[in-house]
C-alpha positions as CSV (number, residue, x, y, z in Angstrom):
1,X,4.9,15.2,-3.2
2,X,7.3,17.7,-4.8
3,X,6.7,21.6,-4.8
4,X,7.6,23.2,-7.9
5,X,11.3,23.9,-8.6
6,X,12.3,20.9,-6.0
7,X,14.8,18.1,-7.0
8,X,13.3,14.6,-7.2
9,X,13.8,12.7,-4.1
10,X,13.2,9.5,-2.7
11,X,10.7,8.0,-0.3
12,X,10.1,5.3,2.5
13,X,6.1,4.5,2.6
14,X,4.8,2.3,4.6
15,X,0.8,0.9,3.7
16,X,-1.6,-0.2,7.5
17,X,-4.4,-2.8,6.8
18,X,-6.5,-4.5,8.6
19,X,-9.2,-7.3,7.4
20,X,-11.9,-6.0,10.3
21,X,-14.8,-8.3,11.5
22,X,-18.2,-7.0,10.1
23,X,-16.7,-6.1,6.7
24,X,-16.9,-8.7,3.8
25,X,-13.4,-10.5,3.3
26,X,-11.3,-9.0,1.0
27,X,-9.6,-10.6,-2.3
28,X,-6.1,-11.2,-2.2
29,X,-4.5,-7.8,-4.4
30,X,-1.2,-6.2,-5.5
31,X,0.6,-3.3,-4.5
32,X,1.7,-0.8,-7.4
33,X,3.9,1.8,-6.6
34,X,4.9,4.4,-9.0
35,X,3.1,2.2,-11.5
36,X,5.6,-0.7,-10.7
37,X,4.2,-4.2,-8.7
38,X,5.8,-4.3,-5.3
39,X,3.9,-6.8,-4.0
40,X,1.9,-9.7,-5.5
41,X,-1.3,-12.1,-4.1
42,X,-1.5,-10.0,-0.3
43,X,-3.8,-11.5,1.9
44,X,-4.3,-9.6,4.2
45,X,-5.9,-11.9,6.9
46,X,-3.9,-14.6,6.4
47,X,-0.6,-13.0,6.3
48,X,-1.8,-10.8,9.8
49,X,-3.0,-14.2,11.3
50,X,-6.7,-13.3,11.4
51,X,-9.6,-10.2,11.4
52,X,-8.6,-7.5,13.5
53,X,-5.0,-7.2,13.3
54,X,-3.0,-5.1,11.8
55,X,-0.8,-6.1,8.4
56,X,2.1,-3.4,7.4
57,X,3.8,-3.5,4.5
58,X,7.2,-1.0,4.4
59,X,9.1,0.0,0.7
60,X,12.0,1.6,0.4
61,X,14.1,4.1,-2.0
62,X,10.7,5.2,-4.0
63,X,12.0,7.6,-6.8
64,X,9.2,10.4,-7.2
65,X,9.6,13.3,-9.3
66,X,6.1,14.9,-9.0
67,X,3.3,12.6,-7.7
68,X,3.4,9.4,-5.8
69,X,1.2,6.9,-7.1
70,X,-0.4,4.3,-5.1
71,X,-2.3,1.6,-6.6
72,X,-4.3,-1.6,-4.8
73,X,-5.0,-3.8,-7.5
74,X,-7.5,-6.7,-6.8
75,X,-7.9,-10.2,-8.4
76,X,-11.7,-9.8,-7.8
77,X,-14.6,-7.8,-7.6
78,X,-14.4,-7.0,-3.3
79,X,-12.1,-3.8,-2.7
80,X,-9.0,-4.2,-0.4
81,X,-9.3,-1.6,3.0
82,X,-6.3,0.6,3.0
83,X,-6.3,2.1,6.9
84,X,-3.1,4.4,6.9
85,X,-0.4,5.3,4.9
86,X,2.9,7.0,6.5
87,X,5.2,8.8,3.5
88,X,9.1,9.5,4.6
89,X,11.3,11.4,2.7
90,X,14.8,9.6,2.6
């Protein structure tokens, strides 16, 4: 995120998902963000109100010194479908 010799700064990023027909459902997952939980048990059907709509998740004041990690952690074995991500420095 950083180039080398910049200060750390701090980010807005915002996650897009979608639970689209055709694909198996997904497991409820967590959110990790610079190794922290952010969000706990997303679902991302139920919490969009069915297949084919969009579910976006917005965090705030990320501290990043060098990388930003992004982690999608799920509870079992199907993988959640991440289908953007938008990165703002603050």
């Amino acid at each position: 995120m950083l180039g080398e010799g910049d200060k750390p700064a701090r980010y807005q990023v915002t996650l897009h998902f979608a639970q689209l027909d055709g694909f198996p459902d997904s497991a409820p997952f967590d959110i990790r963000l610079q190794g922290k939980t952010v969000a706990s048990d997303v679902d991302v059907a139920a919490a969009a109100g069915g297949t084919n709509r969009e579910l976006v998740r917005t965090f705030d004041g990320l501290a990043v010194e060098d990388t930003l990690a992004i982690e999608l952690v799920p509870h079992g074995n199907d993988l959640p479908t991440l289908c953007g991500i938008e990165v703002r420095r603050e």
